[in-house]
C-alpha positions in Angstrom: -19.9 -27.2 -29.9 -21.9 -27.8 -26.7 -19.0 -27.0 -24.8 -18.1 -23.7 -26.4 -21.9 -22.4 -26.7 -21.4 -23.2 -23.0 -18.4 -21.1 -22.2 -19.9 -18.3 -24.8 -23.4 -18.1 -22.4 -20.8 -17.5 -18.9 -18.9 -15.0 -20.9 -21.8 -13.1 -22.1 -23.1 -13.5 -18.5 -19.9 -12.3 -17.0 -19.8 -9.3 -19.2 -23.2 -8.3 -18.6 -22.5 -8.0 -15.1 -19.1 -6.7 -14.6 -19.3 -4.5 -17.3 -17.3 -4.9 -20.7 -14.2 -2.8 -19.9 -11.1 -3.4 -17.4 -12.2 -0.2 -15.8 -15.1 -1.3 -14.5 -13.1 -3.5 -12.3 -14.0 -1.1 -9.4 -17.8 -2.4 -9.4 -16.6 -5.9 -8.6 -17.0 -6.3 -4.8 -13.8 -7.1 -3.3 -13.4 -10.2 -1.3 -10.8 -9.9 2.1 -8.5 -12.3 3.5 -5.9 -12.5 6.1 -3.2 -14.5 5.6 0.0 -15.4 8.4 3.7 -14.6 7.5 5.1 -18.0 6.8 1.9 -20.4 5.6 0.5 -20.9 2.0 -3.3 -18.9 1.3 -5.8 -19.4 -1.4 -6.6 -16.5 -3.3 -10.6 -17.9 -4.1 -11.6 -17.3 -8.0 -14.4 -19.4 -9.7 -16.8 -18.6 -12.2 -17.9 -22.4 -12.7 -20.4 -23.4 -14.7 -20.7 -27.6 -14.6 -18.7 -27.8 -17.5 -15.3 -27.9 -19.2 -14.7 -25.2 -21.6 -12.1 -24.6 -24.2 -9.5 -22.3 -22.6 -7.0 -22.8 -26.0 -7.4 -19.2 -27.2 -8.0 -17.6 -23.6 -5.5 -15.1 -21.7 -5.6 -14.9 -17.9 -3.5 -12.7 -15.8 -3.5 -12.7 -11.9 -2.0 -9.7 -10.9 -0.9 -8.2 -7.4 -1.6 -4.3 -6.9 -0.1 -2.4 -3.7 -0.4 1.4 -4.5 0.7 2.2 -1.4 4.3 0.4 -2.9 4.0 1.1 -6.4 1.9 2.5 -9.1 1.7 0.1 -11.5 0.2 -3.9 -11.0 3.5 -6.8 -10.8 2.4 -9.7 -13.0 2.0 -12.6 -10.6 1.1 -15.3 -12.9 0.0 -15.8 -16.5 -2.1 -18.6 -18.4 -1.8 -18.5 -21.9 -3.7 -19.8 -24.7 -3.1 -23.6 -22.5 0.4 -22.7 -21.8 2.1 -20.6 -18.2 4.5 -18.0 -19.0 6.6 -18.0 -16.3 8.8 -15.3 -18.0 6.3 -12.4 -17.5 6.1 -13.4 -13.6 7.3 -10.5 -11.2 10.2 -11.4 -9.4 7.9 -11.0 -6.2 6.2 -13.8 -6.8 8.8 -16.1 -8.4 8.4 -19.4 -6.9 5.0 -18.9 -4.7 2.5 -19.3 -7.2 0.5 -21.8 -8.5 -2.6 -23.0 -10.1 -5.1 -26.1 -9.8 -4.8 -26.3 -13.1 -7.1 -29.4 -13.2 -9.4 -27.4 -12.5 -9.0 -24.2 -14.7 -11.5 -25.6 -17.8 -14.6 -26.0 -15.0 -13.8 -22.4 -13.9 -11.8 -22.5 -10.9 -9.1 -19.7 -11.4 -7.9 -19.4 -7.5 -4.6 -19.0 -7.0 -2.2 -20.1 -4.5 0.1 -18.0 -2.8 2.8 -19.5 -1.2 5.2 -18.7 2.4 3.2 -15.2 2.7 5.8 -12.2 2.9 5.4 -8.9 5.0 5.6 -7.5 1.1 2.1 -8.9 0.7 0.0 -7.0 3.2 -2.5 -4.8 1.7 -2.2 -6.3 -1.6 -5.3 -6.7 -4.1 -5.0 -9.8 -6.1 -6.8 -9.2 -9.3 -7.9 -12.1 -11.9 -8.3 -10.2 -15.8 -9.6 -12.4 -18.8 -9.3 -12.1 -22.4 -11.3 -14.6 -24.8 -9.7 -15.4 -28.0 -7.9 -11.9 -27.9 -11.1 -10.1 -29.3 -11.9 -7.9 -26.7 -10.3 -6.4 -23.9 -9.9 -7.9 -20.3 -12.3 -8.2 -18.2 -11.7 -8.2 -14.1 -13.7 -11.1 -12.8 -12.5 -11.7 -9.4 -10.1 -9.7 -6.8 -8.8 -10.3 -3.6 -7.7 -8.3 -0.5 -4.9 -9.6 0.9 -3.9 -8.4 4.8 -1.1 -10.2 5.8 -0.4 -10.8 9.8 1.6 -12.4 12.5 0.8 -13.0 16.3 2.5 -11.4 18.8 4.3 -13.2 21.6 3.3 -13.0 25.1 5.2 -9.8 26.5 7.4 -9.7 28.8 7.3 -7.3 31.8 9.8 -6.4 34.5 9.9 -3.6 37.1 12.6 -1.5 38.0 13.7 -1.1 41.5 15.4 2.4 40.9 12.9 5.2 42.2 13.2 9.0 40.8 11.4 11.6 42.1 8.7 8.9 43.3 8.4 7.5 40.4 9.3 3.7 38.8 9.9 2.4 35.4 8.2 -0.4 34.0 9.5 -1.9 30.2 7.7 -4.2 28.4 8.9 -6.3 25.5 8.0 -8.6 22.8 8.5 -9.7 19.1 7.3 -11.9 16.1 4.6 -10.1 15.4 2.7 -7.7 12.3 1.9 -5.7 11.3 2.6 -2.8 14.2 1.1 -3.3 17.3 -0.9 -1.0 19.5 0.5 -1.0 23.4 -1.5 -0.3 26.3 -0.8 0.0 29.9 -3.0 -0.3 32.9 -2.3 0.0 36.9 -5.5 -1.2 39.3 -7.5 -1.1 36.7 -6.8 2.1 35.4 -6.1 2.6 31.7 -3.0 4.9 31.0 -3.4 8.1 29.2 -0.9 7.5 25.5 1.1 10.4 26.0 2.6 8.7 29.7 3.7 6.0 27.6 6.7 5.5 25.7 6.9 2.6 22.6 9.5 2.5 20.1 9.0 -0.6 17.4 9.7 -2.1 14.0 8.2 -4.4 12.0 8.7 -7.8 14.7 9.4 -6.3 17.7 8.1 -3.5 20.2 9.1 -2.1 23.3 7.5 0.2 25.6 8.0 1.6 29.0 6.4 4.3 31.4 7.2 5.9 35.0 4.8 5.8 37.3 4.0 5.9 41.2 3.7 2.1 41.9 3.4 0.6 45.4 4.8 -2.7 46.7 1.6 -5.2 45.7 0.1 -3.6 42.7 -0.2 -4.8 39.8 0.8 -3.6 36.3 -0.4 -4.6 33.3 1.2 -4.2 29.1 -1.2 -5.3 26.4 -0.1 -5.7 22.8 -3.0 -5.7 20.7 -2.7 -6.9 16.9 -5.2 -4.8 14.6 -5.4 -7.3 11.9 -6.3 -9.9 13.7 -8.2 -7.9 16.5 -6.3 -10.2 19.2 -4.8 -8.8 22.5 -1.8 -10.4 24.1 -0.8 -8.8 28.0 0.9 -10.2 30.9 0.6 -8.7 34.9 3.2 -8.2 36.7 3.0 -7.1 40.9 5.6 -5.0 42.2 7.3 -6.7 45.1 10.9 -5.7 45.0 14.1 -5.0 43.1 13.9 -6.8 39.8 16.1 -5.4 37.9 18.6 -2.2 38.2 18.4 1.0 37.1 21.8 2.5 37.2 21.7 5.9 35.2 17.5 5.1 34.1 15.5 7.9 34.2 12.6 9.9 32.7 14.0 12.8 30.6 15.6 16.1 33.0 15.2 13.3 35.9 17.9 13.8 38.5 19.3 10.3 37.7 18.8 11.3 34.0 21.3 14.4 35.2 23.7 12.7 37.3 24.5 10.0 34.8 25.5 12.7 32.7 27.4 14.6 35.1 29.4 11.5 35.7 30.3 11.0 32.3 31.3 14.2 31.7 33.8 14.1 34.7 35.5 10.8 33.4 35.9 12.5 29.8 37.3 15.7 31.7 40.1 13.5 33.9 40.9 11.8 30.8 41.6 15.4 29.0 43.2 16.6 31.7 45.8 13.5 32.0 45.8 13.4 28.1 47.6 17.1 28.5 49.8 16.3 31.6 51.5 13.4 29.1 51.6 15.9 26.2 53.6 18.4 28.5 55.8 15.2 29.9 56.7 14.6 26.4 57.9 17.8 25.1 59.8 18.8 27.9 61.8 15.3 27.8 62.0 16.2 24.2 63.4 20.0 24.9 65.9 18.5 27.5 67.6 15.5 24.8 68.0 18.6 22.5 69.7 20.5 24.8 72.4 17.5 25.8 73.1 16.9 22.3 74.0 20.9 21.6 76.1 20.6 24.3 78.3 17.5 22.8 
């Protein structure tokens, strides 16, 4: 009796606060964590009260929401009247979840999210209660999760082909999310974003730029992660031919022009050689015809 009189006084607490109806879930303050690709995370949930209560008629849904992915919540674990129904589990989170369920009569409801997936970034993890099925659920915790990974150093190089005065200079790396925001600098002098060029996917970027560099400057790429707030850059200083550029250039470039021009000669020597055989051919043909009247 003690123990149920105490779990009665948290629920009336709970609902007093939080508001009797799941759609006050929005009052709850949400609490943010950022989690890396790969490791386990503990979604926090505790409502403890110093002791055990009687969780035989109580229903408990954790439950993922990611609107930006899909309307409606996936189920990522239930508790039910002392018993987990693994059946009801989205197929998201088959086989990543689990409870300290020790620990579930003294309140602790945290989950534990295992081998974080891209597919979890910017999902709200949301803990709903139902006692003894005679009211509704009530949201008493939820969690944002922001899922990242770290960026490797980048790798720079400089090319020793020059057009009209100008150099390019690629930078590349990978392993990392969400997207990442690339910068470039030259003595100290931040780049304007429209004089760069970055193409990228989900674990890897690359980014490149033409500019008027001299032999002992230095260049600098820096790959900044916005989840975590964490910068990544290497220097490079130009001191000679690194790497070629055969047919590189910036867009209408004359070496943009000419590789084009030279491609477009080999495809027309090809046609033309391609119709000199053709002609071969049929006359050959004509000229067996002709024999073979003849007989």
């Amino acid at each position: 009796m003690d123990t149920e009189m105490a779990w009665l006084r948290v629920f009336i607490v709970l609902l007093s606060l939080l508001g009797c109806q799941r759609t006050r879930a929005a009052e709850i303050p949400v609490n943010s964590i950022t989690a890396t690709i790969g490791e386990s995370v503990i979604l926090p949930c505790s409502i403890g009260h110093g002791k055990p209560m009687d969780l035989s008629g109580t229903r408990i849904y954790w439950q993922g929401n990611n609107k930006a992915r899909e309307s409606e919540p996936k189920v990522a674990y239930v508790y039910n009247k002392g018993a987990v129904e693994m059946d009801r589990q989205n197929r998201l989170y088959q086989n990543r979840t689990s409870l300290f369920m020790d620990e579930l009569p003294i309140g602790n409801f945290s989950l534990k999210l295992i081998t974080v997936i891209a597919e979890d970034h910017h999902t709200e993890v949301d803990v709903l209660f139902q006692k003894n099925f005679e009211s509704g659920f009530v949201t008493i915790c939820r969690t944002a999760l922001n899922v990242t990974a770290r960026w490797q150093k980048p790798e720079v190089t400089i090319s020793c082909m020059e057009v009209a005065g100008l150099t390019k200079v690629l930078c590349r790396t990978q392993g990392g999310f969400p997207e990442a925001i690339v910068s470039w600098s030259i003595k100290n002098h931040t780049l304007r974003p429209d004089e760069i060029k970055t193409t990228q996917n989900s674990t890897s970027v690359q980014s490149s730029l033409w500019v008027n560099i001299s032999k002992g400057q230095m260049v600098t790429c820096m790959v900044l992660n916005p989840t975590l707030q964490e910068t990544v850059n290497t220097s490079v200083t130009a001191t000679g031919c690194e790497v070629p550029g055969e047919g590189d250039g910036p867009p209408g470039s004359p070496g943009g022009i000419g590789s084009v021009a030279v491609v477009a000669a080999v495809c027309g020597v090809i046609a033309v050689a391609a119709l000199l055989l053709i002609n071969k051919t049929k006359r050959s043909c004509s000229c067996r015809q002709s024999q073979t009247t003849g007989i």
